[in-house]
C-alpha positions as CSV (number, residue, x, y, z in Angstrom):
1,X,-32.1,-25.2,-6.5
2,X,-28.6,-25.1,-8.2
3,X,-29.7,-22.0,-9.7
4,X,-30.6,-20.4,-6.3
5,X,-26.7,-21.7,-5.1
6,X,-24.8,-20.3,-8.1
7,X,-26.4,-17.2,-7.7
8,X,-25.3,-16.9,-3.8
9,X,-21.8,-18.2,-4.8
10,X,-22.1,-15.4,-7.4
11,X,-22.9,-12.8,-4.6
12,X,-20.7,-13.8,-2.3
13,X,-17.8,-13.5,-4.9
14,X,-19.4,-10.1,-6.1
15,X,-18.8,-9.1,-2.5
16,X,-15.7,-10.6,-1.6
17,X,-13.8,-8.9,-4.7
18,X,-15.9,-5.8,-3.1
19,X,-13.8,-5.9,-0.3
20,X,-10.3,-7.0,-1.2
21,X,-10.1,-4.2,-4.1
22,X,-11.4,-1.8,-0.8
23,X,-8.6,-3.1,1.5
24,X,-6.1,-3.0,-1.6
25,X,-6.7,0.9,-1.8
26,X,-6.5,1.6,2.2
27,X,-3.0,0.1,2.0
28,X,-1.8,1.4,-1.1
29,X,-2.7,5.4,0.4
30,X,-1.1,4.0,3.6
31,X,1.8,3.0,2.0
32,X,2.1,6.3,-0.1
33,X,1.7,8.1,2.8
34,X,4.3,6.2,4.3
35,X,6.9,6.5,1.9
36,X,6.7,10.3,1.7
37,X,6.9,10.7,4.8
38,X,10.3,8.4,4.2
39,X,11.7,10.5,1.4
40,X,10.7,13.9,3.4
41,X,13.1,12.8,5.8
42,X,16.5,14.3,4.8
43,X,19.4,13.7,8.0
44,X,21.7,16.3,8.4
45,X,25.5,15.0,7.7
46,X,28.5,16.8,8.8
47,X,30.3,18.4,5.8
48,X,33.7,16.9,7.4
49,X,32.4,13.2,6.6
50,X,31.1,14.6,3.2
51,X,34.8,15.9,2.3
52,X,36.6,12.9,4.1
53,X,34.4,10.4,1.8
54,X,35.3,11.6,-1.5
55,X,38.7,12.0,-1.0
């Protein structure tokens, strides 16, 4: 009997480390895809702030 129940705790841990290193690649592409999407993003800024800044 105790060998039947560490077997299932065994599968059920098999399965559950299945999934969370599943979920922690689906946010790590979202993520990536997020931050280039962030760093594509340039804004324009007027040269006139540009020049007045570095003076």
């Amino acid at each position: 009997m105790k060998n039947m129940s560490e077997k299932m705790v065994e599968g059920i841990k098999g399965q559950l480390s299945k999934t969370m290193g599943k979920f922690a690649l689906r946010t790590g592409e979202v993520t990536m895809e997020t931050s280039c999407m962030l760093f594509g993003y340039e804004p324009s800024v007027p040269q006139e702030l540009l020049k007045s800044s570095s003076k």
